[in-house]
N, C-alpha and C positions, 0 to 999 in steps of 0.2 A: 408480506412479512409483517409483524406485529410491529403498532409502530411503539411498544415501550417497552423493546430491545433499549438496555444501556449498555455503552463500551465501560467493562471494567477496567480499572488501571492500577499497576503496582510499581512503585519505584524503588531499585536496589541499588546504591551506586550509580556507576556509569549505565547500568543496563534499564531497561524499562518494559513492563510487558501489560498486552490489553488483550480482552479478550470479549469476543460478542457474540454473539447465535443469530443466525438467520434461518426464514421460512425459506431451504431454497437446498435443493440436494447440492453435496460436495463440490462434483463433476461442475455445476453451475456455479459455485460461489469460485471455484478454482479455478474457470473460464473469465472470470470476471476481473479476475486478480489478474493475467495475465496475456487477454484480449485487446488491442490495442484499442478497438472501436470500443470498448467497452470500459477501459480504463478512463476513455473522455470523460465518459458519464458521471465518474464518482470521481478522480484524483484529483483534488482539492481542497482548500481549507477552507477559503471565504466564499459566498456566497456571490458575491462580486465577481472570482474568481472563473475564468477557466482553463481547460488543459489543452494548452497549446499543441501540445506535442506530446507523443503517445509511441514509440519506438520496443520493441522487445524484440527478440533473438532467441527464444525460450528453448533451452539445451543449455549441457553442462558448457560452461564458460562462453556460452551469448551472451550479448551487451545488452542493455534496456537503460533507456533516456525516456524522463519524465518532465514534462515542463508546464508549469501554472501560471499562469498570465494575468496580472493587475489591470484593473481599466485603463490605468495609465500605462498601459504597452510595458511594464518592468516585468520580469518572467526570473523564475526560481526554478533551477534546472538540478534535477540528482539523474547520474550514473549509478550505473555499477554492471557486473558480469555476475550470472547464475552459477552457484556452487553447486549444488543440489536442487533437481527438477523430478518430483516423483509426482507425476499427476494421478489422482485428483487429492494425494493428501499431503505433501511438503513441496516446498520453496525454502531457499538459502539464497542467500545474492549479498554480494556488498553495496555499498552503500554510501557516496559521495556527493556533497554537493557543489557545482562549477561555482566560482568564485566569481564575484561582478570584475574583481581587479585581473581578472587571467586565472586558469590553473584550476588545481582542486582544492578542496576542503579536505576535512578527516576524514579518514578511512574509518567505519564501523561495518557491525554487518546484521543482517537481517533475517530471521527465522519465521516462517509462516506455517503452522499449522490447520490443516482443516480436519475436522473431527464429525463424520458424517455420523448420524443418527439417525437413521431412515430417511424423511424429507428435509429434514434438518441439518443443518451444520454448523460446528462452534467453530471461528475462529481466533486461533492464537498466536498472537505475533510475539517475539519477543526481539528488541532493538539493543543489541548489545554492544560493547564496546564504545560505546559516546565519548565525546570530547570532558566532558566533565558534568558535572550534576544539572547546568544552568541548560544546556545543549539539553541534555533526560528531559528537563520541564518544558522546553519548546517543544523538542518533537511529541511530547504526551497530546500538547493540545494541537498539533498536526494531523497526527494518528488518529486520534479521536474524533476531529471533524470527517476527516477521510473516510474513516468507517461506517462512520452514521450515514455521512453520503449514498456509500454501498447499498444500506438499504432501500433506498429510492428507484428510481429508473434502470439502474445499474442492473438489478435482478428481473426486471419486468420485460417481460417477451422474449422474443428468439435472439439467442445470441446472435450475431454474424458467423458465419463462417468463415473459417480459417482458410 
């Protein structure tokens, strides 16, 4: 993949959408997105960081838990269940994250587009429904680190099989 792919980002309201291209047909980037071994690879923010835990259920109304681990053993865990599973070009799912005090967080929900181009593929998230504009700005720069990840090791070699 080129490495001067930039995630773009646009903020409306509660909603937020980014969007990046990768060297990497659909079918690939959309294996990526919802590969458990292969989610380890990119779902994270910090670089410190890694993904604990890697869980999907990929069909309409499977669950998928995602969890990122601090060096200091603290982990940031989102849920949610799959609305919409059209492989290799849509993904829907909500979108929660577990509360350190118990419980959940807000409910939002999660649109992924992948937009094949030959070898290519754009993808377009769009994160709607946010708690409020402040939540928009955190997850922008979540999303953002996340994606850039993708294009690293994430895309490099054979997937695993399913």
């Amino acid at each position: 993949m080129s490495g001067s792919e930039q995630v773009t980002v646009e903020r409306q309201g509660r909603t937020l959408r980014l969007e990046r291209s990768y060297d990497a047909p659909a079918e690939q980037v959309f294996d990526a997105w919802t590969n458990p071994e292969v989610l380890r690879r990119w779902w994270f923010v910090e670089e410190t960081q890694q993904t604990a835990l890697a869980e999907v259920d990929l069909r309409v109304g499977g669950a998928y838990r995602l969890s990122m681990e601090d060096p200091d053993g603290a982990r940031h865990t989102v849920q949610g269940a799959y609305r919409e599973v059209r492989r290799p070009e849509l993904l829907v799912y909500s979108w929660r994250w577990e509360l350190d005090a118990g419980g959940l967080g807000h409910e939002s929900e999660v649109t992924v587009r992948f937009i094949a181009d030959g070898e290519r593929t754009t993808v377009e998230l769009v994160h709607a429904g946010l708690e409020d504009e402040a939540s928009r700005d955190r997850h922008a720069i979540g999303w953002t680190a996340c994606m850039g990840h993708l294009e690293g090791p994430a895309l490099q070699g054979p997937l695993p099989s399913r």
